[in-house]
PQR file of N, CA, C, O and H, with PARSE charges and radii, in Angstrom:
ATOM      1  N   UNK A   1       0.841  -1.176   0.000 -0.4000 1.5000
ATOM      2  CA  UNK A   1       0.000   0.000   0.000 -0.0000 2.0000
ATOM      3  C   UNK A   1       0.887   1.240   0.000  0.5500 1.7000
ATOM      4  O   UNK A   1       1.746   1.293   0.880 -0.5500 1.4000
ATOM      5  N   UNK A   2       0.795   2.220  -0.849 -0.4000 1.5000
ATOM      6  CA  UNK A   2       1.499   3.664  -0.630 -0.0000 2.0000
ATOM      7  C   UNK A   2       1.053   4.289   0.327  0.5500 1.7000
ATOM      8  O   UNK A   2      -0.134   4.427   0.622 -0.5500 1.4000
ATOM      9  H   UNK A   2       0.098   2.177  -1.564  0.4000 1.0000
ATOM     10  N   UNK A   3       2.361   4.877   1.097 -0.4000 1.5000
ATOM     11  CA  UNK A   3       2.272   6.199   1.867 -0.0000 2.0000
ATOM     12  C   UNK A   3       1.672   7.645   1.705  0.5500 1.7000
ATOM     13  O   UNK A   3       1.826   8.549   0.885 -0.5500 1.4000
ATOM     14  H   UNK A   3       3.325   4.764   0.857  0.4000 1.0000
ATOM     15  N   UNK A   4       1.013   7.491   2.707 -0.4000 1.5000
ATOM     16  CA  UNK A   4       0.435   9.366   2.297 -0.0000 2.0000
ATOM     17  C   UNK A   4       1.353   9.922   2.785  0.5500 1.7000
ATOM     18  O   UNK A   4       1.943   9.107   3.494 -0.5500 1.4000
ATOM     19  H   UNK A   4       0.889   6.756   3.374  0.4000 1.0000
ATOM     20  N   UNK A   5       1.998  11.224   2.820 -0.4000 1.5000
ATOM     21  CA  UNK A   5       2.651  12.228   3.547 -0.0000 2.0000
ATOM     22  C   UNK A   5       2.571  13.342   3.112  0.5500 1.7000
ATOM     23  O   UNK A   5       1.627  13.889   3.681 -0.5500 1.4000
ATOM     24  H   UNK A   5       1.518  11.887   2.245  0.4000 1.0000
ATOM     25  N   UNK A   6       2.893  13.797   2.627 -0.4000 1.5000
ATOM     26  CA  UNK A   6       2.984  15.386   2.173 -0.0000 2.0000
ATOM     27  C   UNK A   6       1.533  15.689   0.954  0.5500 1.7000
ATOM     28  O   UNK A   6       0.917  16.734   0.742 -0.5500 1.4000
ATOM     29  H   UNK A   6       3.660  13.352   2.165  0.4000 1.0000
ATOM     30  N   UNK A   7       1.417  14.744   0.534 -0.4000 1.5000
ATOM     31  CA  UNK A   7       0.101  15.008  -0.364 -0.0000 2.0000
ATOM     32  C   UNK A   7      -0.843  15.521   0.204  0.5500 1.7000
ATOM     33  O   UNK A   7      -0.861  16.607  -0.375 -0.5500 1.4000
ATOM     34  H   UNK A   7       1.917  13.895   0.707  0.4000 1.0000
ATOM     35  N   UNK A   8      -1.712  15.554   0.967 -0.4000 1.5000
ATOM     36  CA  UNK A   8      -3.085  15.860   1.745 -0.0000 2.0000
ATOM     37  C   UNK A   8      -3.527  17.404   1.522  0.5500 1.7000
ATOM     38  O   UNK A   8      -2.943  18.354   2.044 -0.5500 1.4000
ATOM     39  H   UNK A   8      -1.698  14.671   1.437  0.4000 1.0000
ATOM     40  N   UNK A   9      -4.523  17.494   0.761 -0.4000 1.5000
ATOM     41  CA  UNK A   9      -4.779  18.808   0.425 -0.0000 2.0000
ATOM     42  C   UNK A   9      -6.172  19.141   1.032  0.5500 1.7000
ATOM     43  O   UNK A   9      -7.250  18.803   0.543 -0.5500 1.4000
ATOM     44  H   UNK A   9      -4.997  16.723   0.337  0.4000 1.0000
ATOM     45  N   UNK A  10      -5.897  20.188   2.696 -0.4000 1.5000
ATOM     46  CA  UNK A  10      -6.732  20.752   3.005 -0.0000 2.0000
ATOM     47  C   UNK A  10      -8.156  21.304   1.948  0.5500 1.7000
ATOM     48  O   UNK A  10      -8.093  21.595   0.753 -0.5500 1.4000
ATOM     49  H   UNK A  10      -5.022  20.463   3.093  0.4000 1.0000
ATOM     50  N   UNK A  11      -9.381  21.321   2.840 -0.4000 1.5000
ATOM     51  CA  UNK A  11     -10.579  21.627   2.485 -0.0000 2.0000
ATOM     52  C   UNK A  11     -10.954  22.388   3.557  0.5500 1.7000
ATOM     53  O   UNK A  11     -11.123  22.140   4.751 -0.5500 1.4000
ATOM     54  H   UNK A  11      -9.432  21.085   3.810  0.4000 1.0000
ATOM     55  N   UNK A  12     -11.103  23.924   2.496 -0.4000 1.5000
ATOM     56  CA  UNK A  12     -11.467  25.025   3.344 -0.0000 2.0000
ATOM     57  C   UNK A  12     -13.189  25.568   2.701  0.5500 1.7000
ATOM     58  O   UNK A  12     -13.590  25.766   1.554 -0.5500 1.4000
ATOM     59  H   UNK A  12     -10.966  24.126   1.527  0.4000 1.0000
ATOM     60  N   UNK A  13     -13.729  25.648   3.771 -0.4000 1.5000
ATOM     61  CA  UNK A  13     -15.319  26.406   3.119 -0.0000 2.0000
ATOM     62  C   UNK A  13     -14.808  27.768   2.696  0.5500 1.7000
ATOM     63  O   UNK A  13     -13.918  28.448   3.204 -0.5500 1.4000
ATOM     64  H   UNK A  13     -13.403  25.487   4.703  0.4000 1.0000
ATOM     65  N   UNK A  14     -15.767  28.064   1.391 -0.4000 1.5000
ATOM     66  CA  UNK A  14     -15.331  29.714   1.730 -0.0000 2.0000
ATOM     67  C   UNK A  14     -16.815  30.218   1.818  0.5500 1.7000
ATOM     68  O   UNK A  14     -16.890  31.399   1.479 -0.5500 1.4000
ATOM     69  H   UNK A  14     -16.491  27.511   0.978  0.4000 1.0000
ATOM     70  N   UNK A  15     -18.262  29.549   2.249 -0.4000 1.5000
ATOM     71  CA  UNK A  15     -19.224  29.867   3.041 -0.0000 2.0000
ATOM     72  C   UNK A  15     -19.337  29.802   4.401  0.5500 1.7000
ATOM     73  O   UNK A  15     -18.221  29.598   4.879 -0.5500 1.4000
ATOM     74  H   UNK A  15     -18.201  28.590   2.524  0.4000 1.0000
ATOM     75  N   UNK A  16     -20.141  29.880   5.195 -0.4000 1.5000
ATOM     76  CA  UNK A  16     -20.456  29.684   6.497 -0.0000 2.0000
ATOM     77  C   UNK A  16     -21.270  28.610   6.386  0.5500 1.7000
ATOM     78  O   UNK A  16     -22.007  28.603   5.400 -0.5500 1.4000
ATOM     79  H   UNK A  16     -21.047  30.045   4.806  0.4000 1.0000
ATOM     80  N   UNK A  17     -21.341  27.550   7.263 -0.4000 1.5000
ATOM     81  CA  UNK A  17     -21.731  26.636   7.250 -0.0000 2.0000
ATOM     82  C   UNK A  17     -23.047  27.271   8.660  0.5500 1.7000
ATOM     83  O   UNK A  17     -22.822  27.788   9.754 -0.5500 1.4000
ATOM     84  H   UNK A  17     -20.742  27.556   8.064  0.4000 1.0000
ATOM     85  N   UNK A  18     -24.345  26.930   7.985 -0.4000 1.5000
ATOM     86  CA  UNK A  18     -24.779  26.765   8.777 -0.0000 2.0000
ATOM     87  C   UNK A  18     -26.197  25.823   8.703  0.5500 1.7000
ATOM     88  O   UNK A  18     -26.900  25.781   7.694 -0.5500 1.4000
ATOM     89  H   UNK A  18     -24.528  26.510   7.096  0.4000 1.0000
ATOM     90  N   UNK A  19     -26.472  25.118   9.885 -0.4000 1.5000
ATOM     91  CA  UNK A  19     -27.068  23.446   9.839 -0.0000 2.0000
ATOM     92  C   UNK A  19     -28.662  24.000  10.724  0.5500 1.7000
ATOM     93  O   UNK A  19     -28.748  25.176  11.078 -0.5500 1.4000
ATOM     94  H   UNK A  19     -25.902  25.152  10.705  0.4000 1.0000
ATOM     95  N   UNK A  20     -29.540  23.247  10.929 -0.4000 1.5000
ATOM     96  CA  UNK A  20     -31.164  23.242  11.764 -0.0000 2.0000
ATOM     97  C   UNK A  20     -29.594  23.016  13.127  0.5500 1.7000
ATOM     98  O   UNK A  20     -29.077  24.123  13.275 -0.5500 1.4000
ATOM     99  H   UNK A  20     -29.469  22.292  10.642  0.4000 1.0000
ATOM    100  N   UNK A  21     -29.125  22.304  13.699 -0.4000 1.5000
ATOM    101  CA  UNK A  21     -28.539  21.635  14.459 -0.0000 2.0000
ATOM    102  C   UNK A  21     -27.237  22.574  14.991  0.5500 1.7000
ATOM    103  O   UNK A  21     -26.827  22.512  16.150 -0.5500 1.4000
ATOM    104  H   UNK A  21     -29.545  21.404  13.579  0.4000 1.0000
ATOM    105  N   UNK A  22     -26.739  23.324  14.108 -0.4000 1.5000
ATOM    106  CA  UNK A  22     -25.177  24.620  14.403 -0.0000 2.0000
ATOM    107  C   UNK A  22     -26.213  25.778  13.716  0.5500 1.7000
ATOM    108  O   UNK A  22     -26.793  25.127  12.846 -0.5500 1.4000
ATOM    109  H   UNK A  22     -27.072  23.374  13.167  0.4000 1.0000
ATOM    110  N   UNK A  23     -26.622  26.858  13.677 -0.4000 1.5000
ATOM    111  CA  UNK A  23     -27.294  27.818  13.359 -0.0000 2.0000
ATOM    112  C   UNK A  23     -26.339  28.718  13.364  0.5500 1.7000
ATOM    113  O   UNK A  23     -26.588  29.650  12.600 -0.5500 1.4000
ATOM    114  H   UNK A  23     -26.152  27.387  14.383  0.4000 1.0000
ATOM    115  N   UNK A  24     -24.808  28.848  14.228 -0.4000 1.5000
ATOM    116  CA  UNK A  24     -23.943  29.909  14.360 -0.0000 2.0000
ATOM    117  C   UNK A  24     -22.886  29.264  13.822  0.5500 1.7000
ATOM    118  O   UNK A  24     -22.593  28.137  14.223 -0.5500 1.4000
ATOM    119  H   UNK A  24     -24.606  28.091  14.849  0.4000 1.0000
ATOM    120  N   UNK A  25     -22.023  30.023  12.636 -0.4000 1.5000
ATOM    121  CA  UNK A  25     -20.671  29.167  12.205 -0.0000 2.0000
ATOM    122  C   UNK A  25     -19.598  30.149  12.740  0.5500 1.7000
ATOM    123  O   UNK A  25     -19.836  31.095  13.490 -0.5500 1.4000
ATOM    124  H   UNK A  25     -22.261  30.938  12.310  0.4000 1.0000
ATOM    125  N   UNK A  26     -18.222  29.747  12.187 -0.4000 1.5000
ATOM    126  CA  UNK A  26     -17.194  30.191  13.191 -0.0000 2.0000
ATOM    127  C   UNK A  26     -16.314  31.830  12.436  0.5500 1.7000
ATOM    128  O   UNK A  26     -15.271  32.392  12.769 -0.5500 1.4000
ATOM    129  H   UNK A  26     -18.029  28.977  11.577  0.4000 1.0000
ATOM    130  N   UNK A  27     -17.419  32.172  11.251 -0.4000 1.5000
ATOM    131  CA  UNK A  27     -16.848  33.471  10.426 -0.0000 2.0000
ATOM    132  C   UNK A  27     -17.833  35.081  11.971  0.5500 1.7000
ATOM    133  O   UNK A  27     -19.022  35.308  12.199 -0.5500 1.4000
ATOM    134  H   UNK A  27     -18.266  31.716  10.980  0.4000 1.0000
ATOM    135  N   UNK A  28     -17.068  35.461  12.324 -0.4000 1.5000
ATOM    136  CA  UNK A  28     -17.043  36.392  13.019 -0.0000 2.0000
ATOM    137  C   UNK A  28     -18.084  37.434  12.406  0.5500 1.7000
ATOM    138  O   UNK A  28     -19.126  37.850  12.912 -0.5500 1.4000
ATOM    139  H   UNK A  28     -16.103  35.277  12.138  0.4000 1.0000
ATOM    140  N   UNK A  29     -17.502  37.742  11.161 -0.4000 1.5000
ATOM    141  CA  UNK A  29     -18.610  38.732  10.435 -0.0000 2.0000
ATOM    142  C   UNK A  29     -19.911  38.568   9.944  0.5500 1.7000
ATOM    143  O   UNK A  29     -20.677  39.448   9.551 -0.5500 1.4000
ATOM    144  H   UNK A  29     -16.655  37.404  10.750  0.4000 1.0000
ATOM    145  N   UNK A  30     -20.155  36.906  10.027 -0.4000 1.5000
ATOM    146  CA  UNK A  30     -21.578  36.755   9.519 -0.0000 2.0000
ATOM    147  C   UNK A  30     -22.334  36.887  10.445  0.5500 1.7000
ATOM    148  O   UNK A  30     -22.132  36.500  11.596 -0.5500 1.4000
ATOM    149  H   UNK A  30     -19.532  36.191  10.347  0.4000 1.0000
ATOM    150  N   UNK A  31     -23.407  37.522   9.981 -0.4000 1.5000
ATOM    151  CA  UNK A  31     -25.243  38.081  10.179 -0.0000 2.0000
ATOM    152  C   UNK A  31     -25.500  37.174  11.556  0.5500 1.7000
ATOM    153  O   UNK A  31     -25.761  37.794  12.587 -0.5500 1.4000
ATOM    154  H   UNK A  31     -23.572  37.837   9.046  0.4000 1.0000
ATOM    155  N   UNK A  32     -25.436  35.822  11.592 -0.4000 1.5000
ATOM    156  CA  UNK A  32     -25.677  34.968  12.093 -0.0000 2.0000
ATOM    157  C   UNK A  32     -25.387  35.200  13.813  0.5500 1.7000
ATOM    158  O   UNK A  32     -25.941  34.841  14.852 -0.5500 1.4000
ATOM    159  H   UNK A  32     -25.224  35.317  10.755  0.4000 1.0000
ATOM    160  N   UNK A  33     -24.504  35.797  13.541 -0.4000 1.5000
ATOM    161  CA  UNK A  33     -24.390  35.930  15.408 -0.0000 2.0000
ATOM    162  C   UNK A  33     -25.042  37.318  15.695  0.5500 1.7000
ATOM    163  O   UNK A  33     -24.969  37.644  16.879 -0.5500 1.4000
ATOM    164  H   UNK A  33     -24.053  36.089  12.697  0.4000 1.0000
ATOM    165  N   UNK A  34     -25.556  38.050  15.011 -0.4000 1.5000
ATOM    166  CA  UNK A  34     -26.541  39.127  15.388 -0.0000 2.0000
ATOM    167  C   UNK A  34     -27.898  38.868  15.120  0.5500 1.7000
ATOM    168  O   UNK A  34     -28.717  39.769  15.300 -0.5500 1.4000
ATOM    169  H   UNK A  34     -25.616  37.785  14.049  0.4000 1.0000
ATOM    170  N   UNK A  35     -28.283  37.657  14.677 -0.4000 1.5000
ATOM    171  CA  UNK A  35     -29.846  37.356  14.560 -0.0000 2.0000
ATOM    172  C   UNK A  35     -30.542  36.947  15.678  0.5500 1.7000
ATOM    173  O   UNK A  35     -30.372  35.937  16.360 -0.5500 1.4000
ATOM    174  H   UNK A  35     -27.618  36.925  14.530  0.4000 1.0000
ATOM    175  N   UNK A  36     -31.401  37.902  15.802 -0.4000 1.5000
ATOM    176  CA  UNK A  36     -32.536  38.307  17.379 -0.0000 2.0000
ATOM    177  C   UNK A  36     -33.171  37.096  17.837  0.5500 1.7000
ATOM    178  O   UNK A  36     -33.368  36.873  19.031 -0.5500 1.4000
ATOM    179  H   UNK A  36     -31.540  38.722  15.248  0.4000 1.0000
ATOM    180  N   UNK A  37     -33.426  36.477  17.102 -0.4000 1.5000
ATOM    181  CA  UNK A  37     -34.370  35.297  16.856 -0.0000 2.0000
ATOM    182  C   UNK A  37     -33.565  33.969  17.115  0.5500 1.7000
ATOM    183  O   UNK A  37     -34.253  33.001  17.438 -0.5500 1.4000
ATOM    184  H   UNK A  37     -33.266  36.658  16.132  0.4000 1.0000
ATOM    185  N   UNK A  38     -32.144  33.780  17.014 -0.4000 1.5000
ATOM    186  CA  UNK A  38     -31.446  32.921  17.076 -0.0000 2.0000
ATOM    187  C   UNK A  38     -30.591  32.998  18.519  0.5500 1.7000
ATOM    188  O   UNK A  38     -30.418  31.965  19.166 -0.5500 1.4000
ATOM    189  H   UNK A  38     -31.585  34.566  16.752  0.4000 1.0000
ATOM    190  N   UNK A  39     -30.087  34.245  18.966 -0.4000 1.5000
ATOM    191  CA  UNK A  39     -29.577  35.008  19.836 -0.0000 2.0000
ATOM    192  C   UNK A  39     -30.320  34.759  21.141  0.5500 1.7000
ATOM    193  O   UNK A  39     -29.724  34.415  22.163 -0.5500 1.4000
ATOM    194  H   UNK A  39     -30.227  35.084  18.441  0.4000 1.0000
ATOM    195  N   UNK A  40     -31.811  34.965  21.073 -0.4000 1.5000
ATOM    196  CA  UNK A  40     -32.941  34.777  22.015 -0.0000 2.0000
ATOM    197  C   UNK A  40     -33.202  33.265  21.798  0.5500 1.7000
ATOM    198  O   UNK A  40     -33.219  32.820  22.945 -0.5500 1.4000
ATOM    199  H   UNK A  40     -32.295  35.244  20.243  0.4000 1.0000
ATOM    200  N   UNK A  41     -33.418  32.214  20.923 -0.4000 1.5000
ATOM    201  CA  UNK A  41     -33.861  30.957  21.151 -0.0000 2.0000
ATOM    202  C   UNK A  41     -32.682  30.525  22.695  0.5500 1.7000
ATOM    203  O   UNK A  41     -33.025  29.848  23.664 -0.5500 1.4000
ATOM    204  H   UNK A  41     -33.403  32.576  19.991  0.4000 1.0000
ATOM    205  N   UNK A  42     -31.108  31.259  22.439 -0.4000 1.5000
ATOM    206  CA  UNK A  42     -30.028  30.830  23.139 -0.0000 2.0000
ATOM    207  C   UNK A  42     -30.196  30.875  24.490  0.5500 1.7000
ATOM    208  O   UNK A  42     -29.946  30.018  25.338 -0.5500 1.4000
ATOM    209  H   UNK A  42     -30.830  31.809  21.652  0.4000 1.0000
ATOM    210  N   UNK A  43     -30.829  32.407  24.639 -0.4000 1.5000
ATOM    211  CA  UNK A  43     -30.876  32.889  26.082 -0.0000 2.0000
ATOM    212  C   UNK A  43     -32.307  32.198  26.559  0.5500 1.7000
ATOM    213  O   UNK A  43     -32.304  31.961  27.767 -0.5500 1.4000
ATOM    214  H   UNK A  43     -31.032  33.104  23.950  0.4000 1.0000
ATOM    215  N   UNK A  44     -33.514  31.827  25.883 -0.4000 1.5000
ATOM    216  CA  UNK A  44     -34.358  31.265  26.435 -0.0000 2.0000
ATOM    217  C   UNK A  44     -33.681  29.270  26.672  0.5500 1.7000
ATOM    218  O   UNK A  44     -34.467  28.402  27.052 -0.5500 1.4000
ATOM    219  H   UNK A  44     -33.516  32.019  24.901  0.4000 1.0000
ATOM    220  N   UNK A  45     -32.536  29.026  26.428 -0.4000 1.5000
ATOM    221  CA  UNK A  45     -32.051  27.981  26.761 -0.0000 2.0000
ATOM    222  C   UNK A  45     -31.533  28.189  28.571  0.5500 1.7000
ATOM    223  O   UNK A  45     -31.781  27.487  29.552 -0.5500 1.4000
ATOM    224  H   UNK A  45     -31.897  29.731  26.119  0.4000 1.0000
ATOM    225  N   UNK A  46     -30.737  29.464  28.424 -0.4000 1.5000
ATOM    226  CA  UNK A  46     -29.982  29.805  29.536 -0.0000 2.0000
ATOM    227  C   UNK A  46     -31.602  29.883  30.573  0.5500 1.7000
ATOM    228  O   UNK A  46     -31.912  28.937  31.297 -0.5500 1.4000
ATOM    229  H   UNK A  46     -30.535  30.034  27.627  0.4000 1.0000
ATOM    230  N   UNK A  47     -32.397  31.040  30.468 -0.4000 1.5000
ATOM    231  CA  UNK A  47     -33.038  31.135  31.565 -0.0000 2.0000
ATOM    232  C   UNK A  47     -34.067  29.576  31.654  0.5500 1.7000
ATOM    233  O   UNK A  47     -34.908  29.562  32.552 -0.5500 1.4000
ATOM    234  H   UNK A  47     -32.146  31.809  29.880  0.4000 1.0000
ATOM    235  N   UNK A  48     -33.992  28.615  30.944 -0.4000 1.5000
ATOM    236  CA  UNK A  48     -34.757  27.025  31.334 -0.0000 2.0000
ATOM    237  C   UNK A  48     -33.736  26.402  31.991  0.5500 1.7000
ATOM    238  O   UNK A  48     -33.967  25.456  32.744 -0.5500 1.4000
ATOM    239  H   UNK A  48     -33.308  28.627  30.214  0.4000 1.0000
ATOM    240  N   UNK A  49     -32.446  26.889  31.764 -0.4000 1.5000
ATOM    241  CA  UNK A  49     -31.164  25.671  32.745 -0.0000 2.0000
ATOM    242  C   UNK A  49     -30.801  25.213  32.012  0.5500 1.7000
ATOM    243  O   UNK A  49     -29.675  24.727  32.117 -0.5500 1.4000
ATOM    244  H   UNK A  49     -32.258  27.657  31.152  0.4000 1.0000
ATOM    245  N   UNK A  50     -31.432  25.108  30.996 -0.4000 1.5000
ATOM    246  CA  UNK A  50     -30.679  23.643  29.580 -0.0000 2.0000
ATOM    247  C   UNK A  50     -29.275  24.075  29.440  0.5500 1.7000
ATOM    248  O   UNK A  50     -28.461  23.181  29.673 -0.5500 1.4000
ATOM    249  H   UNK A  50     -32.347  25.503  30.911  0.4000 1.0000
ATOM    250  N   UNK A  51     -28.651  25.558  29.023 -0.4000 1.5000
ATOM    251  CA  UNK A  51     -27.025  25.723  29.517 -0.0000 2.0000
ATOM    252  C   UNK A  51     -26.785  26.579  30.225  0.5500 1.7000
ATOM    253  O   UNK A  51     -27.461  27.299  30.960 -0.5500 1.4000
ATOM    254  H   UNK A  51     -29.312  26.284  28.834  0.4000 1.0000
ATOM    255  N   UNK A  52     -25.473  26.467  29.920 -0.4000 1.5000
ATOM    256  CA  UNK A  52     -24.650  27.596  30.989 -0.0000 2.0000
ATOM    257  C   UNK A  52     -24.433  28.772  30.268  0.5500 1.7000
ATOM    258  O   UNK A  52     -24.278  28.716  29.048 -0.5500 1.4000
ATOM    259  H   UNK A  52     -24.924  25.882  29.323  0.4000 1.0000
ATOM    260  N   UNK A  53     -24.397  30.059  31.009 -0.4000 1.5000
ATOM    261  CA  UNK A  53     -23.672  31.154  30.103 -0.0000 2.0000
ATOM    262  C   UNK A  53     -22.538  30.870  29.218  0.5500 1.7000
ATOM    263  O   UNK A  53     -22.486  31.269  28.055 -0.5500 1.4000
ATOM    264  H   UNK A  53     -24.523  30.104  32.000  0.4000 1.0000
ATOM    265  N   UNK A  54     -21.164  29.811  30.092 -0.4000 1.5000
ATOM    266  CA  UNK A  54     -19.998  29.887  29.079 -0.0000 2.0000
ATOM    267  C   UNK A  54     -20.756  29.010  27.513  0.5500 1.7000
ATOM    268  O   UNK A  54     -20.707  29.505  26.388 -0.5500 1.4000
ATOM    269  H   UNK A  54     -21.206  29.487  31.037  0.4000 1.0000
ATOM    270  N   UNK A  55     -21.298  27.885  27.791 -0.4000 1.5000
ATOM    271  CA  UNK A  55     -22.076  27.071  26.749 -0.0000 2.0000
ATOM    272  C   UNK A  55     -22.751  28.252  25.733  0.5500 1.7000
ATOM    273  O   UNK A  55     -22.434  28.382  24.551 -0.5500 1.4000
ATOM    274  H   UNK A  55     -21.338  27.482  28.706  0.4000 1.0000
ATOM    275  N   UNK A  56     -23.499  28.875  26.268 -0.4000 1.5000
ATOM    276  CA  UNK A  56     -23.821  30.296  25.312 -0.0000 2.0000
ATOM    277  C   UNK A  56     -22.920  30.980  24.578  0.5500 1.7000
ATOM    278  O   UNK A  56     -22.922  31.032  23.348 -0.5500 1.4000
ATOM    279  H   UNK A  56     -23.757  28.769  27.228  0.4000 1.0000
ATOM    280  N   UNK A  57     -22.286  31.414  25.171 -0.4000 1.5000
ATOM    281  CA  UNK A  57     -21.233  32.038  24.069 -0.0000 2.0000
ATOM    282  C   UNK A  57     -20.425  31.578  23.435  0.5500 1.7000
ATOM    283  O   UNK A  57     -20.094  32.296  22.492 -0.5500 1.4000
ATOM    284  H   UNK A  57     -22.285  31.373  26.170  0.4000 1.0000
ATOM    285  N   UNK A  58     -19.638  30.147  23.557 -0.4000 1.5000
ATOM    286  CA  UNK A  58     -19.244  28.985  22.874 -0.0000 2.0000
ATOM    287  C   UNK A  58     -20.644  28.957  21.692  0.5500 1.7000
ATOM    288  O   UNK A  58     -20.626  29.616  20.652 -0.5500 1.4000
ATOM    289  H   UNK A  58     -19.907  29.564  24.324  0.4000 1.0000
ATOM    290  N   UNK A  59     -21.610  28.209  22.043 -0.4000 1.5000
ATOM    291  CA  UNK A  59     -22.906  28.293  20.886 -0.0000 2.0000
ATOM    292  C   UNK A  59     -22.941  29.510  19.913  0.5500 1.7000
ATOM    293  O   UNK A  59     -22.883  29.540  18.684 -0.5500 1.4000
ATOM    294  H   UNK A  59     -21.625  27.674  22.887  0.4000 1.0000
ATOM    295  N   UNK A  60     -23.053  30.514  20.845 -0.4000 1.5000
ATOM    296  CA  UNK A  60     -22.967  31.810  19.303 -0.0000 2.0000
ATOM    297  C   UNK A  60     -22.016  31.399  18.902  0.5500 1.7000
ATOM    298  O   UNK A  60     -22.157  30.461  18.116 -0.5500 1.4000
ATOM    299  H   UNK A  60     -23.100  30.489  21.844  0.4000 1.0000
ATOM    300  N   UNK A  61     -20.766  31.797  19.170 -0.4000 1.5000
ATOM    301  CA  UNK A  61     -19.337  31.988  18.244 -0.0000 2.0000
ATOM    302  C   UNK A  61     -19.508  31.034  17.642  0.5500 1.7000
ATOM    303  O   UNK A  61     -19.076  31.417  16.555 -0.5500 1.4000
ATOM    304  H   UNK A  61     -20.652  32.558  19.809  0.4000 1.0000
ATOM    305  N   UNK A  62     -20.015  29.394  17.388 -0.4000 1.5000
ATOM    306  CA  UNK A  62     -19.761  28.283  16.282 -0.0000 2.0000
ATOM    307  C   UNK A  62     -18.872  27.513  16.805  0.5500 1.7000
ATOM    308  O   UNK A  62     -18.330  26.664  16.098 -0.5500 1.4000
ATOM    309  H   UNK A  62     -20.366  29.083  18.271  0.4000 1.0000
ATOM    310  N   UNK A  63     -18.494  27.674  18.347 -0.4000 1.5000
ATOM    311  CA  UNK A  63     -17.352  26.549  18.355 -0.0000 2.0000
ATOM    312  C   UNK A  63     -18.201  25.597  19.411  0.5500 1.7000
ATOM    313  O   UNK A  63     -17.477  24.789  19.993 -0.5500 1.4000
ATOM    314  H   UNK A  63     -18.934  28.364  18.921  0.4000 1.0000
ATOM    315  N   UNK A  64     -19.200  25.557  19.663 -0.4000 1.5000
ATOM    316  CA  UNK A  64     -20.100  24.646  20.238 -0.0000 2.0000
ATOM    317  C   UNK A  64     -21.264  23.834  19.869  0.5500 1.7000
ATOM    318  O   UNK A  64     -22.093  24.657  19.480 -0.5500 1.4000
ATOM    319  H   UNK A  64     -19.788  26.213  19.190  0.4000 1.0000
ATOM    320  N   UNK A  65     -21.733  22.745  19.789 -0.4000 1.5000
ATOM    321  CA  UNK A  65     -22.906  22.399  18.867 -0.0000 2.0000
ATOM    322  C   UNK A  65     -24.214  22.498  20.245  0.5500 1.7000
ATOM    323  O   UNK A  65     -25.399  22.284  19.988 -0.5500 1.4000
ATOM    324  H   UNK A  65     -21.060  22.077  20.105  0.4000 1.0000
TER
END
């Protein structure tokens, strides 16, 4: 069988990925982390207990599912 090594050619989005399941992706400038509606589904998580504040802001920024 041949070796991989140096071949491997990264795959970069050049959209924002966003899923029903990740609603916030990890591009800083997209819309997505200022949408009222998405922003508030978050915080009505926080005030039921379902997370924590740090879990919240991990969730906006995209680095949390």
């Amino acid at each position: 069988m041949q070796e991989y090594g140096d071949n491997l050619i990264p795959v970069i989005h050049s959209e924002p990925v966003h899923t029903v399941d990740q609603p916030f992706c990890l591009d800083p400038m997209c819309g997505c982390h200022e949408d009222q509606e998405l922003v508030g589904a978050i915080n009505q998580q926080i005030h039921e207990g379902l997370i924590t504040p740090p879990e919240a802001t991990r969730i906006v920024q995209g680095k949390q599912v």
